[in-house]
C-alpha positions, 0 to 999 in steps of 0.5 A: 194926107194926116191920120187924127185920133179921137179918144171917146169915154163911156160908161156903156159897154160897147162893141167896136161896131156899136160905138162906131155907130153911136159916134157918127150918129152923135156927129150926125145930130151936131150937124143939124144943130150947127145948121140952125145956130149958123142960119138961126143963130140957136146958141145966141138965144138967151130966152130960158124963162119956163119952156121958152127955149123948147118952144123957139127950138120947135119953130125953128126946126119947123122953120127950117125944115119949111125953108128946104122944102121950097124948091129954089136951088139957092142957099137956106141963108139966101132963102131965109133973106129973100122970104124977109124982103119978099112976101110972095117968096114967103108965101111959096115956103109956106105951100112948100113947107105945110105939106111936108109937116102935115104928111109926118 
């Protein structure tokens, strides 16, 4: 067993309740974005030109959120593939995915 430390630093003056909250909601946040840049490869992406990095950061989390929609119980990686090399696959994650975003 380790015991670690973390020091924050903010301007806002916040309980011990408070700050603890905005952290794990930080982390919660960088969780998502891990997830995209190891399955989408996001912080690769050099397209910066007017709202183009706005716009791909969209379709990804569109594309994302479609992917786990889809019932198979296989990785979002391996999904991501078997959609590449397999149209009908690809079609299921789109009937998966559509429905979700229309009922948000």
């Amino acid at each position: 067993m380790s015991l670690e430390y973390r020091y924050y630093i903010s301007s806002k003056s916040l309980t011990a309740d408070e700050a603890s909250r905005a952290i794990r909601s930080h982390w919660g946040i960088e969780a998502m974005h891990w997830v995209l840049d190891v399955n989408m490869g996001e912080d690769a992406c050099q397209i910066y030109k007017d709202n183009g990095a706005a716009n791909f950061a969209c379709l990804r989390h569109m594309a994302s959120n479609m992917v786990r929609a889809e019932p198979t119980k296989i990785s979002l990686v391996a999904k991501q593939k078997r959609c590449l090399m397999n149209p009908s696959f690809l079609e299921k994650v789109l009937a998966a995915g559509i429905p979700t975003m229309v009922e948000k």
